[in-house]
N, C-alpha and C positions, 0 to 999 in steps of 0.2 A: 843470661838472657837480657837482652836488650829490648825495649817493649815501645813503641810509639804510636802515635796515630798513623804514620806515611808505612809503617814497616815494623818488622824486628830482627833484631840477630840472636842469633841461638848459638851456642860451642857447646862442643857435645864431642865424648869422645867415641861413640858409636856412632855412627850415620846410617845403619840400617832401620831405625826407628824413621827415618826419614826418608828412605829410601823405597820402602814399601806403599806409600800413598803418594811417590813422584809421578808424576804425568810426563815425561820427557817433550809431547809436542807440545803444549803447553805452558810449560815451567812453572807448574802449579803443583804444590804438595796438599794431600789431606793427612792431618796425624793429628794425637792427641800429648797435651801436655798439662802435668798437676805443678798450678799453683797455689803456695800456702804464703798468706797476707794476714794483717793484723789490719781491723777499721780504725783510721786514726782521726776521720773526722768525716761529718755529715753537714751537705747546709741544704737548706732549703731553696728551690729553685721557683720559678716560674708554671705556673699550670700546674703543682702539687709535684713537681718533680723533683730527685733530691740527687744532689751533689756528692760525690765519694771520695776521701782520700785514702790510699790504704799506703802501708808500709810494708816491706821486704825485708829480709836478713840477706846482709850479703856478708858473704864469706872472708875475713880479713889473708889481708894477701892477694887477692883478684885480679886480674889486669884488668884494665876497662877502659874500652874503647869508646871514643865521641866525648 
């Protein structure tokens, strides 16, 4: 899973999980997906708001795209 502000890419080798909340005229999906992050850092922002870094495991071997 690829994660951005603009979008994400997902590889999956099911596509029924996605397939079930596609919208066809639209090209809008609803689904659910668990992610598991570690907090790796916190700062303090502007108006009491606070800033996140989290970290991932990513699988050695992965191809990875971008």
């Amino acid at each position: 899973m690829d994660i951005s502000p603009s979008g994400m890419q997902i590889r999956c080798a099911d596509f029924d999980m996605l397939k079930a909340g596609l919208d066809v005229h639209t090209n809008r999906a609803q689904f659910s997906i668990l992610l598991v992050g570690r907090l790796a850092w916190v700062q303090t922002g502007e108006n009491d708001e606070n800033l996140t870094g989290w970290e991932f495991d990513v699988e050695t071997g992965e191809e990875r795209i971008g």
